[in-house]
VMD Tcl script that builds the backbone (N, CA, C; Angstrom):
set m [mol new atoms 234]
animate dup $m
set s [atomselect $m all]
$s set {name element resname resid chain x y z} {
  {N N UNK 1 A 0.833 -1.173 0.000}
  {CA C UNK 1 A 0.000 0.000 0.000}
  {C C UNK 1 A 0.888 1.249 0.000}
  {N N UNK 2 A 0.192 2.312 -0.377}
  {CA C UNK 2 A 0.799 3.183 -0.455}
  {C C UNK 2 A 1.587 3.928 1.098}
  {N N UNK 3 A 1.760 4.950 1.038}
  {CA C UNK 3 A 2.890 6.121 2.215}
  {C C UNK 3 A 1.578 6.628 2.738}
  {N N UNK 4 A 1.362 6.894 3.843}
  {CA C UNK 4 A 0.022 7.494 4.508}
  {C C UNK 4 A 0.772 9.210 3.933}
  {N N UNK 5 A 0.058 9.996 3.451}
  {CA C UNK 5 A 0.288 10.941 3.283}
  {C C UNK 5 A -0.836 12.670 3.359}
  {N N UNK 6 A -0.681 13.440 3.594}
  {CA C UNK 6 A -1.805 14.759 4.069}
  {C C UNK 6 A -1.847 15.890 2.773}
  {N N UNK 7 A -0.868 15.696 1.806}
  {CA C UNK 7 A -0.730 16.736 0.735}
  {C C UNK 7 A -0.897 15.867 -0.935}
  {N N UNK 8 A -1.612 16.470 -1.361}
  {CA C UNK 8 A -2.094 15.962 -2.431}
  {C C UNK 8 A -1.964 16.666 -3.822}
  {N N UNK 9 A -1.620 16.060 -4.868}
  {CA C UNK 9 A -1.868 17.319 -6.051}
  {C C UNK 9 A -3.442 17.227 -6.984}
  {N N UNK 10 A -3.927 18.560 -7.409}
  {CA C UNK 10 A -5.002 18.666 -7.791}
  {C C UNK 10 A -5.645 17.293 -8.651}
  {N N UNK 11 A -4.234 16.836 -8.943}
  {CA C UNK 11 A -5.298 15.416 -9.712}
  {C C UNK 11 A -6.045 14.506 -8.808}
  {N N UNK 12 A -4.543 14.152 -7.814}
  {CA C UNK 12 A -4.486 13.220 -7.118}
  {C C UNK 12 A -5.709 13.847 -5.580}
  {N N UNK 13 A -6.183 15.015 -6.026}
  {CA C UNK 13 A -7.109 15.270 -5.149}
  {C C UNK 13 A -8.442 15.245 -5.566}
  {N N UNK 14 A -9.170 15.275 -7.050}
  {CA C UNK 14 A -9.667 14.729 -7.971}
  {C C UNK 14 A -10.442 13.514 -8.158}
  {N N UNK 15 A -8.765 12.534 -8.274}
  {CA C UNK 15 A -9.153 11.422 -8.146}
  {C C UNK 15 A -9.523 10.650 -6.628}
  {N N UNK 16 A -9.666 11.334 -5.434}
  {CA C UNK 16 A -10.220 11.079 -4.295}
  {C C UNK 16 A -11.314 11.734 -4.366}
  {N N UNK 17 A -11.657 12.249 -4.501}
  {CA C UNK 17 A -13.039 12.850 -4.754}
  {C C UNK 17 A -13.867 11.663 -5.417}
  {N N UNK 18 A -13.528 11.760 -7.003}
  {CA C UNK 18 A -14.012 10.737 -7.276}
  {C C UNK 18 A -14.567 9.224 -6.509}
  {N N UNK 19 A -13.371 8.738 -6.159}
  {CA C UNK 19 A -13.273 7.344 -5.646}
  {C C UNK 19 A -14.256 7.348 -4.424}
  {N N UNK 20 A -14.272 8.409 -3.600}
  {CA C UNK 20 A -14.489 9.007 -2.411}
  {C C UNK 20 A -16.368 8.823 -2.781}
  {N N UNK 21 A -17.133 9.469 -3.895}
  {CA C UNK 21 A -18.342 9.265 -4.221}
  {C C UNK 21 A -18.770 7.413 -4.912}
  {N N UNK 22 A -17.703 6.861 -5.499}
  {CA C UNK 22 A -17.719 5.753 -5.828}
  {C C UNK 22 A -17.685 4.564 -4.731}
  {N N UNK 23 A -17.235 4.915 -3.482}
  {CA C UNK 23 A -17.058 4.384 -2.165}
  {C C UNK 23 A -18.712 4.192 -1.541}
  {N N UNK 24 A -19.399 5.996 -1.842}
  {CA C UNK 24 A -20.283 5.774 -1.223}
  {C C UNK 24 A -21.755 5.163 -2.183}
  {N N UNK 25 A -21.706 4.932 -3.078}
  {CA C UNK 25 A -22.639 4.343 -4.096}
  {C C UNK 25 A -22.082 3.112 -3.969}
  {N N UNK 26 A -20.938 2.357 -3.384}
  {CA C UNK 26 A -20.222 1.169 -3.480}
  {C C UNK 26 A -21.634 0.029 -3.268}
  {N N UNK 27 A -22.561 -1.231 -4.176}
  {CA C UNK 27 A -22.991 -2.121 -3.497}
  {C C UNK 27 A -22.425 -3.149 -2.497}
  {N N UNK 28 A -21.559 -3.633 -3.151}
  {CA C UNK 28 A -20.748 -4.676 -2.290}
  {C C UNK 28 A -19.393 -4.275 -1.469}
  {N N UNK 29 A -19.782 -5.140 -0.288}
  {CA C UNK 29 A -18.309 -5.023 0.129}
  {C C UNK 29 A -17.090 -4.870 -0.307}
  {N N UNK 30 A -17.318 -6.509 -1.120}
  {CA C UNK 30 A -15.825 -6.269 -2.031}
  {C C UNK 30 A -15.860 -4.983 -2.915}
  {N N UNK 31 A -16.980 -4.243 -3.199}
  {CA C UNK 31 A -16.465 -2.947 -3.893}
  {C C UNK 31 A -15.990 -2.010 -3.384}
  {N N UNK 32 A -16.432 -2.046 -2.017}
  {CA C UNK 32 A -15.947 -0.793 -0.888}
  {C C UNK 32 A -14.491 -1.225 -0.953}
  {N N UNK 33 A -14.396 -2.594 -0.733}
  {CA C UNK 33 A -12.537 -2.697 -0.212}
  {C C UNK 33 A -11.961 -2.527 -1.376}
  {N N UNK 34 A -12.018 -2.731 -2.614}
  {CA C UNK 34 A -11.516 -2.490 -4.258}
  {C C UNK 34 A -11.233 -0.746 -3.831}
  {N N UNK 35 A -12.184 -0.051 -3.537}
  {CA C UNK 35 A -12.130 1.563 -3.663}
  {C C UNK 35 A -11.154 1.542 -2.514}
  {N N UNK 36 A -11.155 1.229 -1.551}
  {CA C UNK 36 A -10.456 1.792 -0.216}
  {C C UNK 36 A -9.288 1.359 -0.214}
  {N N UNK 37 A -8.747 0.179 -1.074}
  {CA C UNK 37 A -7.654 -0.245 -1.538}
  {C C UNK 37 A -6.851 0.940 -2.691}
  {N N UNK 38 A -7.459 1.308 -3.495}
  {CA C UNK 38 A -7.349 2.466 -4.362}
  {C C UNK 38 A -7.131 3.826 -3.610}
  {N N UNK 39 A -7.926 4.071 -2.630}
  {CA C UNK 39 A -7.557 5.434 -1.962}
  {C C UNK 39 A -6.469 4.760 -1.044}
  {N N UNK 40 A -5.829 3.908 -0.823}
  {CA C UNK 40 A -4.577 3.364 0.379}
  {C C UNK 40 A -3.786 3.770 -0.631}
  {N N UNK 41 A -3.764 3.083 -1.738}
  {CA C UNK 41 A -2.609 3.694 -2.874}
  {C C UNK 41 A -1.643 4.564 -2.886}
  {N N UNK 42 A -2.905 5.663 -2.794}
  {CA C UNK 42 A -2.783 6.638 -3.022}
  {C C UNK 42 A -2.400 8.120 -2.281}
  {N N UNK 43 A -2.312 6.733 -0.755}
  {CA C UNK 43 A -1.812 7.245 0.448}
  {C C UNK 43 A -3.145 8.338 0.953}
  {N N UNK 44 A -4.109 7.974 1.669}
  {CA C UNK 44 A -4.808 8.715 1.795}
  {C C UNK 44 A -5.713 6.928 2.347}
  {N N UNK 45 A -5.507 7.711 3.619}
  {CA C UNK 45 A -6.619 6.845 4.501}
  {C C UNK 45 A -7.643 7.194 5.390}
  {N N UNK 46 A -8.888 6.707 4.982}
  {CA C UNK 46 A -10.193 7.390 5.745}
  {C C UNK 46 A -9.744 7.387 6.989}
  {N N UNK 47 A -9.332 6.550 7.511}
  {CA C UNK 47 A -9.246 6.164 8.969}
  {C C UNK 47 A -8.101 7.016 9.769}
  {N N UNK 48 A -7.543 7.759 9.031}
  {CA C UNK 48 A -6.996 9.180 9.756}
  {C C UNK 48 A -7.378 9.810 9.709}
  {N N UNK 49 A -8.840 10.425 8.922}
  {CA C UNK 49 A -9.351 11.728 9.193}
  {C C UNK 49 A -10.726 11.568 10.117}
  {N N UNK 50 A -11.204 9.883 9.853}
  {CA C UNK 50 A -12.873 9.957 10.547}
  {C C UNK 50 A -12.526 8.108 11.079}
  {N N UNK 51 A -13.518 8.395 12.213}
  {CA C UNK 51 A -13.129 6.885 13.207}
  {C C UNK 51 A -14.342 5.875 12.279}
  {N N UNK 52 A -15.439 6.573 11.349}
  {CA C UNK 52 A -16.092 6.047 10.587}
  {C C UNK 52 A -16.218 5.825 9.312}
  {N N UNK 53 A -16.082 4.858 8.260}
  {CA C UNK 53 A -15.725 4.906 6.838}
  {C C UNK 53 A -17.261 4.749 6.372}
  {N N UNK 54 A -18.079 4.556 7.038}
  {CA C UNK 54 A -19.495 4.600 6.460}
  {C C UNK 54 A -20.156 6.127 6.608}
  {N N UNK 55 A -19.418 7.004 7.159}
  {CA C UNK 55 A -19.716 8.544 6.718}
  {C C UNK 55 A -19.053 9.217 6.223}
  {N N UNK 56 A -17.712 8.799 5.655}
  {CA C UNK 56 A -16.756 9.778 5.222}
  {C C UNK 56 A -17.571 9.763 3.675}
  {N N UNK 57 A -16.938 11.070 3.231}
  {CA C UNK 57 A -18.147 11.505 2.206}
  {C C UNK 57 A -17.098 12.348 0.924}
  {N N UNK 58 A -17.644 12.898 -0.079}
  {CA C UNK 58 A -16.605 13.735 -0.524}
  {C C UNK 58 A -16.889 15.028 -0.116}
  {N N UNK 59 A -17.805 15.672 0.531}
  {CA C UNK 59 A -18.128 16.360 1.219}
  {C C UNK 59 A -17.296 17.144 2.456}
  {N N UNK 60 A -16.834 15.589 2.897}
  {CA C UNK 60 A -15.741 15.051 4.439}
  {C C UNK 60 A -14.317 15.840 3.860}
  {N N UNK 61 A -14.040 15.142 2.499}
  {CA C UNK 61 A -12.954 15.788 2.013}
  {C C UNK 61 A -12.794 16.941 1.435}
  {N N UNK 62 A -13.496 17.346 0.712}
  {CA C UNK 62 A -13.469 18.880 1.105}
  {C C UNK 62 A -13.349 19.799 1.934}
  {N N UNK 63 A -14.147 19.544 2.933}
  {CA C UNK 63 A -13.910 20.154 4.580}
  {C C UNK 63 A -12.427 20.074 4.979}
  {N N UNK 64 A -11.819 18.934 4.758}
  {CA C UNK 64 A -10.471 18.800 5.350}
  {C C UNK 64 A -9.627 19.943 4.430}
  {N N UNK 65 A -9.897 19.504 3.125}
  {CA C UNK 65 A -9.285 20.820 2.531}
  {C C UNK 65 A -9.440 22.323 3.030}
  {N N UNK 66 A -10.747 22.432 3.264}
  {CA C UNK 66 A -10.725 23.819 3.350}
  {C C UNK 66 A -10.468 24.232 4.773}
  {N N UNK 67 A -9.994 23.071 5.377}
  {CA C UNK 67 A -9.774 23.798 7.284}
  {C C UNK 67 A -8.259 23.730 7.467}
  {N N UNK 68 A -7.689 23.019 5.957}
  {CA C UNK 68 A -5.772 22.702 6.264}
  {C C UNK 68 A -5.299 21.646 6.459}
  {N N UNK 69 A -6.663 20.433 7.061}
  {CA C UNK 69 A -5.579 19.305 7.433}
  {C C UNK 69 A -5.254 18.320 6.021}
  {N N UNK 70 A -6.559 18.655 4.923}
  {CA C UNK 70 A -5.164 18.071 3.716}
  {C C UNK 70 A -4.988 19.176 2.886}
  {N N UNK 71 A -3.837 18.880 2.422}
  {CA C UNK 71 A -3.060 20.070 1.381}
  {C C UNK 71 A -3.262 19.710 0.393}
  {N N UNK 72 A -3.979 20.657 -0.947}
  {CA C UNK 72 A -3.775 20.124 -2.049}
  {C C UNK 72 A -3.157 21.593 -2.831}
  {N N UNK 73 A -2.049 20.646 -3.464}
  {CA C UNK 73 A -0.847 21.597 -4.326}
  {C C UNK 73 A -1.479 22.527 -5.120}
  {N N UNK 74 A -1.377 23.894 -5.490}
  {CA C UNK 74 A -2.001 24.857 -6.376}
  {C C UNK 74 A -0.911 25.037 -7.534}
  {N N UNK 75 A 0.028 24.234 -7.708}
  {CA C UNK 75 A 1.074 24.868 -8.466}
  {C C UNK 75 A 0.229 24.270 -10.077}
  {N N UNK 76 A 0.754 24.994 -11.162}
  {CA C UNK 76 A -0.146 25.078 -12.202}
  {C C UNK 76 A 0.788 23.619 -12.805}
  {N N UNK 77 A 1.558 22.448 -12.466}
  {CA C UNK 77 A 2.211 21.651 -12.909}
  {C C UNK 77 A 1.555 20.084 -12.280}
  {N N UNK 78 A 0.392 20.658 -11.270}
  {CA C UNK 78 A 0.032 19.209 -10.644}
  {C C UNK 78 A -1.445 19.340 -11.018}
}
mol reanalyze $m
mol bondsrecalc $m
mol representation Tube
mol addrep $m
């Protein structure tokens, strides 16, 4: 799995978003763990920002963005 990591670049913040709404439309288990395997990747684990993975939302992640605790890069190259 991936580096637990808090700074992200606009793709790679994107593509959590994404995954992040695909998590919560997930039917099956095994689809939740396929996605949550994909956001581990990618270094980015629910379970450091919320003690619950059945409410984290993309909503959730946004908020984190906009209060600081994740960073996502503004440079015009990410």
């Amino acid at each position: 799995m991936g580096e637990r990591k808090s700074t992200f670049t606009r793709h790679e913040a994107a593509i959590i978003r994404t995954l992040l709404v695909e998590l919560r439309d997930a039917g099956s288990q095994g689809e939740q763990k396929r996605i949550r395997d994909k956001l581990r990747a990618m270094g980015f684990y629910i379970s450091e920002f919320s003690a619950s993975k059945k409410g984290f939302t993309e909503a959730a992640f946004i908020k984190l963005v906009e209060d600081g605790t994740v960073t996502v890069l503004t440079s015009p190259n990410t």
